[in-house]
MOPAC internal coordinates of N, CA, C and O (Angstrom, degrees):
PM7 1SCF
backbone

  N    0.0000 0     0.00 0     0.00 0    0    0    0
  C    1.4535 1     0.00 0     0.00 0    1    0    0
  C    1.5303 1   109.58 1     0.00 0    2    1    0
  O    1.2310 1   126.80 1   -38.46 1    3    2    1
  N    1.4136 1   104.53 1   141.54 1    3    2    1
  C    1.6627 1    96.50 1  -166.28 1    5    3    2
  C    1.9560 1    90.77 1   -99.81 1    6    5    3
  O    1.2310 1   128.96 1   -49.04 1    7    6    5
  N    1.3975 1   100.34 1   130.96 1    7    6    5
  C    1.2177 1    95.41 1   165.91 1    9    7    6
  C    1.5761 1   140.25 1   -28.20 1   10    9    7
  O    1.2310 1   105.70 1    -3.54 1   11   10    9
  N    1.5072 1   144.12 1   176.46 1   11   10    9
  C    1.4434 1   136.35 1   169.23 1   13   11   10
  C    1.5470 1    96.70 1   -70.72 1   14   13   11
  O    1.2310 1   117.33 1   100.57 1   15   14   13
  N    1.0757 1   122.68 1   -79.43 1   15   14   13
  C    1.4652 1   143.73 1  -154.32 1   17   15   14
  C    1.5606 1   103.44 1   -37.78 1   18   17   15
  O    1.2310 1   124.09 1   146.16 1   19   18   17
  N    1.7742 1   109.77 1   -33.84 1   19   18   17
  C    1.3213 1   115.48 1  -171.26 1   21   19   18
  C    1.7007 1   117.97 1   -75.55 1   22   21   19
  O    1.2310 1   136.76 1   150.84 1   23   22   21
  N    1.6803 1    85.15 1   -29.16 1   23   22   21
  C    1.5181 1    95.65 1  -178.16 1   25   23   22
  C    1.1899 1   118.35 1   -85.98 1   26   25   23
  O    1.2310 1   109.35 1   165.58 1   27   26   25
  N    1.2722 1   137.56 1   -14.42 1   27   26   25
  C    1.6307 1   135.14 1   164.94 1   29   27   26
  C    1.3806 1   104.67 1   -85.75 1   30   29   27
  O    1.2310 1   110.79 1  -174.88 1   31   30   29
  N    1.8177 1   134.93 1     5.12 1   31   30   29
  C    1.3082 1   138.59 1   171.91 1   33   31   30
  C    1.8675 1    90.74 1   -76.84 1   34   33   31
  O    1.2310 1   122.21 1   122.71 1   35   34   33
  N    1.2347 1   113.36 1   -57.29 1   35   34   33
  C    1.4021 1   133.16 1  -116.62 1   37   35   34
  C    1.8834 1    72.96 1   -84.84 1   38   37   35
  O    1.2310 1   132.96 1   117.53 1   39   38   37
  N    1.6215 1    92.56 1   -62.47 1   39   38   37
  C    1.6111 1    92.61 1  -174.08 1   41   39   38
  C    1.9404 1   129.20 1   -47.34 1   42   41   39
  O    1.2310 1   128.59 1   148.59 1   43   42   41
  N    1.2820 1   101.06 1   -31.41 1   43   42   41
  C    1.3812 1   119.56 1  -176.03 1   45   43   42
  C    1.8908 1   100.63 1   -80.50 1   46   45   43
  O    1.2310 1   123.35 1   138.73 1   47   46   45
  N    1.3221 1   111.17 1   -41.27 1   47   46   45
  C    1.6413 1   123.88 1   178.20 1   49   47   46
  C    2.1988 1   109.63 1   -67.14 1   50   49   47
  O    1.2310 1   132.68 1   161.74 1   51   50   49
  N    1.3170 1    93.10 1   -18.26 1   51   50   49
  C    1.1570 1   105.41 1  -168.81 1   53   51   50
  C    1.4383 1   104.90 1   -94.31 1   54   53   51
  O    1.2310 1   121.69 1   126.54 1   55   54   53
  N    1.2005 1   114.37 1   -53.46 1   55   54   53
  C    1.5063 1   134.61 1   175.81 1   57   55   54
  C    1.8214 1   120.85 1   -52.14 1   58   57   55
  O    1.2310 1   129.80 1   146.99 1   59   58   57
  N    1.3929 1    98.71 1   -33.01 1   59   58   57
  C    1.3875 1   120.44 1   178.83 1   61   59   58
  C    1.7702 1   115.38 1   -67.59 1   62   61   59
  O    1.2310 1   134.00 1   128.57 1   63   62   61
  N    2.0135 1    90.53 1   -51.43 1   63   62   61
  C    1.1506 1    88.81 1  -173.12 1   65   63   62
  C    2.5467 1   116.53 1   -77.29 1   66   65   63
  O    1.2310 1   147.95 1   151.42 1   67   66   65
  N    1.2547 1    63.20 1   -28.58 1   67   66   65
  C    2.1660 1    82.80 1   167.14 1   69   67   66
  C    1.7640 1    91.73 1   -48.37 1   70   69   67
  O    1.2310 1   116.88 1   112.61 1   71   70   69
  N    1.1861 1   123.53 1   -67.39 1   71   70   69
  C    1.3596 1   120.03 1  -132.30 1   73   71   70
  C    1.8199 1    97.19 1   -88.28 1   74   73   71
  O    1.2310 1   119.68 1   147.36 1   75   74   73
  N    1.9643 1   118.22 1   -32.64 1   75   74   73
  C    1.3292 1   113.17 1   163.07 1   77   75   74
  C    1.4586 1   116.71 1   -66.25 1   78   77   75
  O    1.2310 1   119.55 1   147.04 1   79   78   77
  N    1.5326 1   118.45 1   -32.96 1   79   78   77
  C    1.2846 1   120.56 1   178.96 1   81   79   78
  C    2.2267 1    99.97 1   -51.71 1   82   81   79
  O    1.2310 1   120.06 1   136.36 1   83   82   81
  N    1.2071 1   117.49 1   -43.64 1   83   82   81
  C    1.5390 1   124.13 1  -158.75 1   85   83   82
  C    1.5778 1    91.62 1   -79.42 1   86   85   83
  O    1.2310 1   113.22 1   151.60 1   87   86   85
  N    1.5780 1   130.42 1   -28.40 1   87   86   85
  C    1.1975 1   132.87 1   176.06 1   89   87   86
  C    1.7090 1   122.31 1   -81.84 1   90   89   87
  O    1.2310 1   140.13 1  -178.61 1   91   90   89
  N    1.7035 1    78.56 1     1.39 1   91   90   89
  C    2.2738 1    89.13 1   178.57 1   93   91   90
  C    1.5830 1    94.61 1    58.35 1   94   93   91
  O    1.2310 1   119.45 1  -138.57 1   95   94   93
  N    1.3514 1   118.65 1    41.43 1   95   94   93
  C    2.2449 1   103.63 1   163.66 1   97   95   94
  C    1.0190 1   104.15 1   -56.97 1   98   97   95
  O    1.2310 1   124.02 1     7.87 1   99   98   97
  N    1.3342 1   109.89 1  -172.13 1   99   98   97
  C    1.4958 1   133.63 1   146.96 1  101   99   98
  C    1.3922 1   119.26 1   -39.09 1  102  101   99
  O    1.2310 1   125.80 1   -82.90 1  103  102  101
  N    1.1144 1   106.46 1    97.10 1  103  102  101
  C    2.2561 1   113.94 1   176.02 1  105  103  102
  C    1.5410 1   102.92 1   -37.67 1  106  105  103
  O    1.2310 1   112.06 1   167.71 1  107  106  105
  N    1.3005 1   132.57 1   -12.29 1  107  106  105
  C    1.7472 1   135.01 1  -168.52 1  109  107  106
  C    1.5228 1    92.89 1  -116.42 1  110  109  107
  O    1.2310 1   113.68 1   179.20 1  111  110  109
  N    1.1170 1   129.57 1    -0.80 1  111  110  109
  C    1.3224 1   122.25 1   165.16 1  113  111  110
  C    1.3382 1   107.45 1   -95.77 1  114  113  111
  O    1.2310 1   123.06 1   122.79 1  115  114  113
  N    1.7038 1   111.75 1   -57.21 1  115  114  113
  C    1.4868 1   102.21 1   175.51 1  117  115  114
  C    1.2591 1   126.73 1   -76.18 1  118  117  115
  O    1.2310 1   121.32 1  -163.67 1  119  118  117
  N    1.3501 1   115.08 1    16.33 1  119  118  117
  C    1.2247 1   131.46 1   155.81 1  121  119  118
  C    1.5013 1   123.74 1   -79.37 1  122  121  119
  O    1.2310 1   122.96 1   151.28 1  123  122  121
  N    1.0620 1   111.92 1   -28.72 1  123  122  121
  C    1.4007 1   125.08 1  -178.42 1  125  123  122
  C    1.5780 1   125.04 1   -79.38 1  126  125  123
  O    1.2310 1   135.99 1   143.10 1  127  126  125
  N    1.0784 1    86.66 1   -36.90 1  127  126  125
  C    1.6050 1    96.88 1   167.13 1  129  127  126
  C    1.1346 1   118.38 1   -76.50 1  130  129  127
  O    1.2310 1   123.25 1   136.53 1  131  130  129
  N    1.5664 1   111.38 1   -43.47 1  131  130  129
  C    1.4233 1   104.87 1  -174.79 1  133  131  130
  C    1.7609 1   119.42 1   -75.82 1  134  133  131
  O    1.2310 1   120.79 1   157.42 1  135  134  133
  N    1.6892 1   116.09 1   -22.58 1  135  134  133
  C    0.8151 1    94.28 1   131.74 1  137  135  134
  C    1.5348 1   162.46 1  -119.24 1  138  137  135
  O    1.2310 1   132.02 1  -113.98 1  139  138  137
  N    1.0316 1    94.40 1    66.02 1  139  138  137
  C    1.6873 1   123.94 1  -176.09 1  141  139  138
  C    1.6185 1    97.95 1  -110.09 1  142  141  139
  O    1.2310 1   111.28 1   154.59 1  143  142  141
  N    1.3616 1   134.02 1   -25.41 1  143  142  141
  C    1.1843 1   136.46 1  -179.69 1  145  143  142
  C    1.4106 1   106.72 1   -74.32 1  146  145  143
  O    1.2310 1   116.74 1   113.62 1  147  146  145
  N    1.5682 1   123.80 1   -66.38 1  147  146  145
  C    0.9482 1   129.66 1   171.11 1  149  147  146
  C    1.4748 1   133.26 1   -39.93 1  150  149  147
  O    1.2310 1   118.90 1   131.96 1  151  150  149
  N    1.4609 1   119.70 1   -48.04 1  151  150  149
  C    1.3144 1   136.84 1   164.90 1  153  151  150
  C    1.8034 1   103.28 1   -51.18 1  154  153  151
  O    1.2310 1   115.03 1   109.66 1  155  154  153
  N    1.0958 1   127.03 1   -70.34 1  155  154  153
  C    1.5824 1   124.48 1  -174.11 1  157  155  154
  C    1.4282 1    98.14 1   -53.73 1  158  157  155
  O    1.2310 1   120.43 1   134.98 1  159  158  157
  N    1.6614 1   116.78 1   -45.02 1  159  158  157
  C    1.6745 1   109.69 1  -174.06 1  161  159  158
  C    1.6685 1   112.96 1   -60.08 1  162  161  159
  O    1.2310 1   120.81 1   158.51 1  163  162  161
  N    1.3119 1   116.05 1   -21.49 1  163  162  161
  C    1.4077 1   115.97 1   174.80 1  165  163  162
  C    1.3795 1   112.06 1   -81.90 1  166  165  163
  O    1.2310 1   128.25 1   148.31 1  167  166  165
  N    1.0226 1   101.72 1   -31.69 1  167  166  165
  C    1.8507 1    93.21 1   168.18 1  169  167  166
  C    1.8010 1   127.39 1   -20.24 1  170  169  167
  O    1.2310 1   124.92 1   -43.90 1  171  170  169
  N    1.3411 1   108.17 1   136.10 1  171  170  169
  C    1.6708 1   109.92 1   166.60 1  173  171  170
  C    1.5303 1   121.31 1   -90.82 1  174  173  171
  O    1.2310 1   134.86 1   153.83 1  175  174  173
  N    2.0872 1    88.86 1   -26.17 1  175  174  173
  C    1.6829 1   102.16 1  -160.54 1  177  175  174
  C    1.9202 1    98.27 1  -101.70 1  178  177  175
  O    1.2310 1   122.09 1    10.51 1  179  178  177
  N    1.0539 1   113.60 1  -169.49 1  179  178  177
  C    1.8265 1   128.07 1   170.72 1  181  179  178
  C    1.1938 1    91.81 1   -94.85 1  182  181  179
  O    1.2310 1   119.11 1   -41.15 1  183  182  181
  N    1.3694 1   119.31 1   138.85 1  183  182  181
  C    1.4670 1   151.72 1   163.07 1  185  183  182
  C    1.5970 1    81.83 1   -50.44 1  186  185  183
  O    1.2310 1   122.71 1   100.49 1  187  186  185
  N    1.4021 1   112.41 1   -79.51 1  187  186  185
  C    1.4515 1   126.60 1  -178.98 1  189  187  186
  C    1.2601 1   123.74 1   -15.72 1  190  189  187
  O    1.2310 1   129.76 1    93.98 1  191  190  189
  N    1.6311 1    98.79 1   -86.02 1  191  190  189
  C    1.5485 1   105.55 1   151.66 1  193  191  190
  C    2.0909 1   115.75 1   -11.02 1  194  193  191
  O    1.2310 1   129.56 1    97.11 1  195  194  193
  N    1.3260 1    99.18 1   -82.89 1  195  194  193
  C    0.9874 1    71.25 1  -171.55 1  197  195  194
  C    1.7171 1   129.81 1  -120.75 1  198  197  195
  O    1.2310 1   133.00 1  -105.87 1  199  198  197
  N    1.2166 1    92.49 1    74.13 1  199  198  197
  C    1.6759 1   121.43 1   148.29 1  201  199  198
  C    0.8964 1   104.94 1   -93.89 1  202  201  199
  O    1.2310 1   113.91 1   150.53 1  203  202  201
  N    1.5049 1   129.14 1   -29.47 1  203  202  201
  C    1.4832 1   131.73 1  -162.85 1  205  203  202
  C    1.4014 1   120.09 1   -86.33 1  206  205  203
  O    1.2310 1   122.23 1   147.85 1  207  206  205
  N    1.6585 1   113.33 1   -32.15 1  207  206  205
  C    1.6632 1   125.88 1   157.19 1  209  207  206
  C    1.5753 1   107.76 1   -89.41 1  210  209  207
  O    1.2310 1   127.88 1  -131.61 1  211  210  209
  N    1.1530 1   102.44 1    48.39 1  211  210  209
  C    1.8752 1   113.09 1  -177.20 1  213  211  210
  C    1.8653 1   109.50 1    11.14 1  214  213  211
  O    1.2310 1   123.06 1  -131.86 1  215  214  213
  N    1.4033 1   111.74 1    48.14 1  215  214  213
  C    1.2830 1   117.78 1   155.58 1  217  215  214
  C    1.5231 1   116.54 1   -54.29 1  218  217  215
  O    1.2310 1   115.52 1   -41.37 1  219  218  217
  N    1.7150 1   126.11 1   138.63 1  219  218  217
  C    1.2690 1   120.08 1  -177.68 1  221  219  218
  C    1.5669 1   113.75 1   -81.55 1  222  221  219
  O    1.2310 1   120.01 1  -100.76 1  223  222  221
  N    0.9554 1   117.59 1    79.24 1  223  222  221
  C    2.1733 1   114.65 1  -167.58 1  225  223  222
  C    1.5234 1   104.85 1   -37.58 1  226  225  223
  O    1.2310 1   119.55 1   143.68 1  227  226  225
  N    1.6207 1   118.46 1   -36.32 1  227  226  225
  C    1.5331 1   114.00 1  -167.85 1  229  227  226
  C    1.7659 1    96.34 1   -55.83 1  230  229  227
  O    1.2310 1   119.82 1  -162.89 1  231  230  229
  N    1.4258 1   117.94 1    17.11 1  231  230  229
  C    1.5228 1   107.16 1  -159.81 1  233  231  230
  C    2.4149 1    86.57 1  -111.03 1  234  233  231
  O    1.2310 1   134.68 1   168.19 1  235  234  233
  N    1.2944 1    89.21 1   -11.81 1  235  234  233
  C    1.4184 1    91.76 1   165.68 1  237  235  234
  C    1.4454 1   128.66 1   -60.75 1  238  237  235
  O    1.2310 1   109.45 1   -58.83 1  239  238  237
  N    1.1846 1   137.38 1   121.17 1  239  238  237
  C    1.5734 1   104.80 1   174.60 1  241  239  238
  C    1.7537 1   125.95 1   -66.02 1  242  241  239
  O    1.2310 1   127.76 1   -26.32 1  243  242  241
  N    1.3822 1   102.67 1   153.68 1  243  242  241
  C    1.2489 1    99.79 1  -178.06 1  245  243  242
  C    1.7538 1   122.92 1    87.83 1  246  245  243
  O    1.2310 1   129.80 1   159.69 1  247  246  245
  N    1.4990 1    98.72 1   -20.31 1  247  246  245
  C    1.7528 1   116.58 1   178.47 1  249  247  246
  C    1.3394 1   104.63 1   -93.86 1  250  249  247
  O    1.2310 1   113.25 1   -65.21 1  251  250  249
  N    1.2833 1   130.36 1   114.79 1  251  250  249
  C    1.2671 1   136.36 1   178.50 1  253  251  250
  C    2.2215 1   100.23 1  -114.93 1  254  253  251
  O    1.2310 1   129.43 1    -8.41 1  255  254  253
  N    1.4633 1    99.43 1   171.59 1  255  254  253
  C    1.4188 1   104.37 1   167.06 1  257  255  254
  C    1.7103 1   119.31 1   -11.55 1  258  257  255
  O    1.2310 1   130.01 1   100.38 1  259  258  257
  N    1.6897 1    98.29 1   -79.62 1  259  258  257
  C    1.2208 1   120.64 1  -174.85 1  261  259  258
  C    1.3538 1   124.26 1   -35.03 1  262  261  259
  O    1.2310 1   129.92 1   112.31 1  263  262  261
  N    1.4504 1    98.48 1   -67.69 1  263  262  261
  C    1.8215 1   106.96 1   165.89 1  265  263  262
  C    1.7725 1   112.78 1   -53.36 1  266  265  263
  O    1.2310 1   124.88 1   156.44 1  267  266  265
  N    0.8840 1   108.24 1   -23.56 1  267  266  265
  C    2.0642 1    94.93 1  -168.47 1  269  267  266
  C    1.3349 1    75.91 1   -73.46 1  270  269  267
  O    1.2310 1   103.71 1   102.46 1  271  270  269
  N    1.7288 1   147.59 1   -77.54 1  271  270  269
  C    0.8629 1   130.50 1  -169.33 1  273  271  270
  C    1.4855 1   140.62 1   -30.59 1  274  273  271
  O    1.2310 1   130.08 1   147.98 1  275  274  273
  N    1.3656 1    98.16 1   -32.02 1  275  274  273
  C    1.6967 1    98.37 1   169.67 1  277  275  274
  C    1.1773 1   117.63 1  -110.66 1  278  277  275
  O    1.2310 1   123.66 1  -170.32 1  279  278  277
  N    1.2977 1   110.58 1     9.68 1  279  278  277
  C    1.7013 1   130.34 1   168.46 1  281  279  278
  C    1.8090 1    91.22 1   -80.03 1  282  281  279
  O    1.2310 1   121.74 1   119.99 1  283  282  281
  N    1.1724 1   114.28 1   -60.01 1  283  282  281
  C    1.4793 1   108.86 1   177.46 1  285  283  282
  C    1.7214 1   126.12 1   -54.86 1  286  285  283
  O    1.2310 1   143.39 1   136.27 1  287  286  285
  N    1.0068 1    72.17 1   -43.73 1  287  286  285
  C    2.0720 1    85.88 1   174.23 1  289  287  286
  C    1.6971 1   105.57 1   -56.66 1  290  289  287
  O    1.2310 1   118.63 1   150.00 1  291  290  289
  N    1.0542 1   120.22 1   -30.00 1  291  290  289
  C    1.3943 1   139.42 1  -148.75 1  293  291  290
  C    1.8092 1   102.29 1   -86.77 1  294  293  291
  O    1.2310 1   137.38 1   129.48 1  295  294  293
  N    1.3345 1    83.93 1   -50.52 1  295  294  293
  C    1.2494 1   103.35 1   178.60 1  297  295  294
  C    1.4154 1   124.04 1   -80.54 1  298  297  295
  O    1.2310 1   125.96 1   149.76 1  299  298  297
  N    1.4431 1   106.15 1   -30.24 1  299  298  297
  C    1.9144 1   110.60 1   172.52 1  301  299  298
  C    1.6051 1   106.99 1   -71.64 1  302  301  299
  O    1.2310 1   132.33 1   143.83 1  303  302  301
  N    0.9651 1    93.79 1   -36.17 1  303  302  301
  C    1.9316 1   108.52 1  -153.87 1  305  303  302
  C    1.5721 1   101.24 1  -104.84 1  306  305  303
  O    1.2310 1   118.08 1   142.96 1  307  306  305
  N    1.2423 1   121.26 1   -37.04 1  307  306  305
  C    1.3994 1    99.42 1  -162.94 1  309  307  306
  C    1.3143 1   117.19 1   112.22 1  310  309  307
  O    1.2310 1   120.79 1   121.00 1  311  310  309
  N    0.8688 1   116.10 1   -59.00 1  311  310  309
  C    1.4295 1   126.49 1  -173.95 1  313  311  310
  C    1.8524 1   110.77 1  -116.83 1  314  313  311
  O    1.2310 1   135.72 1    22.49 1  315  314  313
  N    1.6760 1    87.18 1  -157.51 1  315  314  313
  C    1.6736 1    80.04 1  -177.22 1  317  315  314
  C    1.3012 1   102.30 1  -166.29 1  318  317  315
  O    1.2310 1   122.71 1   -77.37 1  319  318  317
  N    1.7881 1   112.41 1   102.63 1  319  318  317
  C    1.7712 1   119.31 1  -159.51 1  321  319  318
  C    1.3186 1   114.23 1   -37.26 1  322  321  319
  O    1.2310 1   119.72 1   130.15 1  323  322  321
  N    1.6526 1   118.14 1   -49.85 1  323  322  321
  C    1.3821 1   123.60 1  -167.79 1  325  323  322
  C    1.8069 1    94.20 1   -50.15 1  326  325  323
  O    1.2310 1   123.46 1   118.35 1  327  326  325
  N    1.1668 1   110.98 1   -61.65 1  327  326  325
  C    2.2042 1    99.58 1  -163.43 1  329  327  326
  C    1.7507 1    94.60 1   -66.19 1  330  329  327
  O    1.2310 1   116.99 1   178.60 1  331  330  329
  N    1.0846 1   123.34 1    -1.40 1  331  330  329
  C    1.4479 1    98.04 1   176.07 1  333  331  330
  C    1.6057 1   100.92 1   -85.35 1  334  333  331
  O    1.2310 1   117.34 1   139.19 1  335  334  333
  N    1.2377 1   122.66 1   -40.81 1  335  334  333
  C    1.1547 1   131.01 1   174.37 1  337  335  334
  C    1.3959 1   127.63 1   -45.31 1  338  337  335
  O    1.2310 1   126.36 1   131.71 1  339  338  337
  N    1.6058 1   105.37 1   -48.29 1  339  338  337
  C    1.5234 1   130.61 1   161.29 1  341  339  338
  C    1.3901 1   107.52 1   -23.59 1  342  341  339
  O    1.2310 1   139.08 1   110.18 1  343  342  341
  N    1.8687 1    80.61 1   -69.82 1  343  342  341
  C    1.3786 1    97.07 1  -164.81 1  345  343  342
  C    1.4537 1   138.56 1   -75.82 1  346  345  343
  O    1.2310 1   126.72 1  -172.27 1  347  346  345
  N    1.3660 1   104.68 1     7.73 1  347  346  345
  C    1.6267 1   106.57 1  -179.53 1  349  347  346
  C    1.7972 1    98.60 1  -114.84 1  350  349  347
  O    1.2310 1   126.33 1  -175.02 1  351  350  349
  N    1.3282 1   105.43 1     4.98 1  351  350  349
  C    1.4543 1   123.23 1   158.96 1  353  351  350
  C    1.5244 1   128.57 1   -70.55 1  354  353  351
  O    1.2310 1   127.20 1   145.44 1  355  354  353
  N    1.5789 1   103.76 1   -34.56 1  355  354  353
  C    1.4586 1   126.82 1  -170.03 1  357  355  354
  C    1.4338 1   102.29 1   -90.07 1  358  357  355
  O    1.2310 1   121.78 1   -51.19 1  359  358  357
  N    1.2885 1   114.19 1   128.81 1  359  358  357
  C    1.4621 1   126.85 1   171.89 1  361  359  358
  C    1.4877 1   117.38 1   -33.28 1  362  361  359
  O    1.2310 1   110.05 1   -55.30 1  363  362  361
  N    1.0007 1   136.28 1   124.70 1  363  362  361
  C    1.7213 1   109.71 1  -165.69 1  365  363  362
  C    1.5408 1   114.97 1   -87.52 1  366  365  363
  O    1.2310 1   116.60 1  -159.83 1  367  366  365
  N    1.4830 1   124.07 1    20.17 1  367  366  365
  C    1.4245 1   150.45 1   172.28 1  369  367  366
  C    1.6987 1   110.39 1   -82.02 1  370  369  367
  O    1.2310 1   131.63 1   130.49 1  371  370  369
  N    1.4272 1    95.15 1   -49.51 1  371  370  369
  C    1.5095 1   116.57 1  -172.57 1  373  371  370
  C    1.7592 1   105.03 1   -72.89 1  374  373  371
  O    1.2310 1   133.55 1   128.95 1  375  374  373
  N    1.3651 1    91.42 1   -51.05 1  375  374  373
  C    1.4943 1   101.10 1  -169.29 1  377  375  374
  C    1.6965 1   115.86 1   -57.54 1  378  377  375
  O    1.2310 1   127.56 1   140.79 1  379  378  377
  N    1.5700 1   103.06 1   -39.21 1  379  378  377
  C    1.6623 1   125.00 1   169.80 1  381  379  378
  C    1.3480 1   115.52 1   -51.69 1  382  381  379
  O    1.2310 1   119.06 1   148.87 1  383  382  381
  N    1.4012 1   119.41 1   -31.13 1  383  382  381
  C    1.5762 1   128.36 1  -177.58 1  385  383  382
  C    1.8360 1    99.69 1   -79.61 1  386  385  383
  O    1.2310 1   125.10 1   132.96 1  387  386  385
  N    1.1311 1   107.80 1   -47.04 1  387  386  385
  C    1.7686 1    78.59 1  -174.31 1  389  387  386
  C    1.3668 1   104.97 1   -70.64 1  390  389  387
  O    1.2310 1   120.10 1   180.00 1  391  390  389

C-alpha cells in the first residue's frame, strides 16, 4: 500500500506531466514527472516520513534537486503552485478530459 502523502505526490506529479504533455513541453520534462510519479508510487515508506528522518530523496531515482523542492511544497501546502498555474492555463475542456 502506497502511503497518503505519496499519493497526493504521485497524483499532482502525474497531473503536471498530463497537462505539459497538452502544452507540447519538453518530452524530458514530461518525462520527468512521470517518472517521478512512479518512483514515489513504488515507495513502501512516506515521502514525509522521510523528510522528517532528513533522508536525502535525490537518493530516489528519478528525484533530482527540483522535485524535493516541490516534493516539499507538496507536502507543507498540499498542493503545488506551478499545476495551479498550469492549470488555469489549460483550456478548462482539455483539463475536464483527464
Amino acid at each position: 500500500m502506497v502511503p497518503d502523502y505519496n499519493l497526493g505526490i504521485v497524483e499532482i506529479f502525474s497531473r503536471m506531466a498530463d497537462l505539459l504533455e497538452i502544452e507540447e513541453a519538453n518530452p524530458f520534462r514530461v518525462r520527468t514527472y512521470r517518472n517521478a510519479d512512479r518512483s514515489v508510487g513504488g515507495l513502501s515508506q512516506s515521502v514525509g516520513d522521510m523528510l522528517e528522518e532528513g533522508e536525502d530523496l535525490t537518493e530516489i531515482p528519478g528525484i533530482g534537486e527540483d522535485l524535493v523542492g516541490k516534493i516539499e511544497e507538496i507536502i507543507q501546502t498540499g498542493s503545488l503552485k506551478q499545476l495551479e498555474e498550469l492549470s488555469d492555463r489549460t483550456p478548462a475542456d482539455l483539463s475536464q478530459m483527464l
